[in-house]
N, C-alpha and C positions, 0 to 999 in steps of 0.2 A: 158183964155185958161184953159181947162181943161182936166185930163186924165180919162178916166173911162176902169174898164176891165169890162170881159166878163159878168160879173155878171150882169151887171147893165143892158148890151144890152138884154142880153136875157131876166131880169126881164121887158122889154119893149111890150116885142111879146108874151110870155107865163104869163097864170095867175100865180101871185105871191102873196103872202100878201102883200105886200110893194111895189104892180105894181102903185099903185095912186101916192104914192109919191114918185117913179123914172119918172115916166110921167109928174109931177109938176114939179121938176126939170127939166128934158129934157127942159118942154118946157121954162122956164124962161130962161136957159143957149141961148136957140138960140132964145129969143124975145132979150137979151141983145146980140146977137151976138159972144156970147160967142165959139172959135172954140174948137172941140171935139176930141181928139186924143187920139191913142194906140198905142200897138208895132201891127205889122203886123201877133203876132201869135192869136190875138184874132179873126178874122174870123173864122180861124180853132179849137179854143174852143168853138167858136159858133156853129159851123158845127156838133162839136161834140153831143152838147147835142139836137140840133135840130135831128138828126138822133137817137137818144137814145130814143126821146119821138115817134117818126116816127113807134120805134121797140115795144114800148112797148102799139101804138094803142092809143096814146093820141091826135097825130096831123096826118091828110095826106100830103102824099107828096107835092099836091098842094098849101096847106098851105103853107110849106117850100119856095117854091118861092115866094108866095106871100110876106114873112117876110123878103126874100134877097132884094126883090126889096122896101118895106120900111126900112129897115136899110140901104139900096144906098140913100137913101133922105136923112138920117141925113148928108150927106157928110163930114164921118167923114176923117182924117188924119192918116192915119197908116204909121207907121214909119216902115223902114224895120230893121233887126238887121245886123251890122256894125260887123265881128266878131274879128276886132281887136280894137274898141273902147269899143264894149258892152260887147262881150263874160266875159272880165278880171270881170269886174263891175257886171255883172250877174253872175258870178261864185263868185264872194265875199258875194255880198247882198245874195245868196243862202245858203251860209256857215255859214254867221253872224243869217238867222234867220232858220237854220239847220233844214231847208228841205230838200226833196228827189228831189221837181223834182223843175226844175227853171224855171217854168212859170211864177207862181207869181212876180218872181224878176225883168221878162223885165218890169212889168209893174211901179214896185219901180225904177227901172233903168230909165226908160223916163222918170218919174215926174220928178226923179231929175236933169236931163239933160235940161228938161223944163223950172223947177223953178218953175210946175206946181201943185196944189194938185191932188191928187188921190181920185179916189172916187169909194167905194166898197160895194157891200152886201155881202161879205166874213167874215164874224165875227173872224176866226182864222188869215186870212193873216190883219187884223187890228190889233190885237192884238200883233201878233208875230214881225207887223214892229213896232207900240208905242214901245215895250217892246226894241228895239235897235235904240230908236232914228227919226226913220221913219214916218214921218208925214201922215195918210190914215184916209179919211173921210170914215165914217161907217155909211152907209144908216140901219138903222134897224127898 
């Protein structure tokens, strides 16, 4: 089991430098069966940049579907957010690696509810969680 945030999904659909080898990985994780999980705000960080490249004339709309209904194949697991088991834990991990906004932290929050690694192309939320302890694979 493994957690990946949004970074990783969208480096799947849109060209990235680093699109071959999160596409290497995908596919190893589900030749070994490996299941795929978020918190339930990464759809909508997905949503986000998916419509950002939409505005700025780099993908069509049509496209956009065509990417929801390949990211419905990964079948991944999205965990919804619990706001009196997560909120306390998400407001901590926020504090400790003193950011503004606590998205990054559901997704430190599940790993560690999991037990699971984390796996990012965010090079600062890598950093900021090593620097407290925080275990996050860094796809770079």
């Amino acid at each position: 089991m493994v957690v990946v945030d949004a970074s990783v999904i969208v480096a799947l659909v849109v060209p990235d430098p680093r699109q071959a080898e999160v596409q290497d990985l995908l596919a190893a994780w589900l030749e070994e069966g490996t299941a795929l999980h978020a918190p339930a705000v990464l759809p909508f960080e997905t949503a986000n940049v998916l419509a950002r490249l939409v505005f700025e004339g780099s993908l069509e709309r049509r496209q956009v579907t065509e990417i929801w209904y390949d990211l419905a194949a990964l079948s991944m697991i999205l965990h919804p957010f619990d706001l009196t088991r997560d909120g306390p834990e998400v407001a901590a991990i926020t504090t400790r690696l003193r950011r503004r906004h606590a998205t990054d932290s559901t997704y430190l929050c599940l790993a560690g509810r999991l037990e699971a690694p984390l796996w990012t192309l965010d090079g600062a939320l890598a950093r900021n969680a090593s620097d407290i302890g925080l275990p996050v694979n860094l796809i770079s």
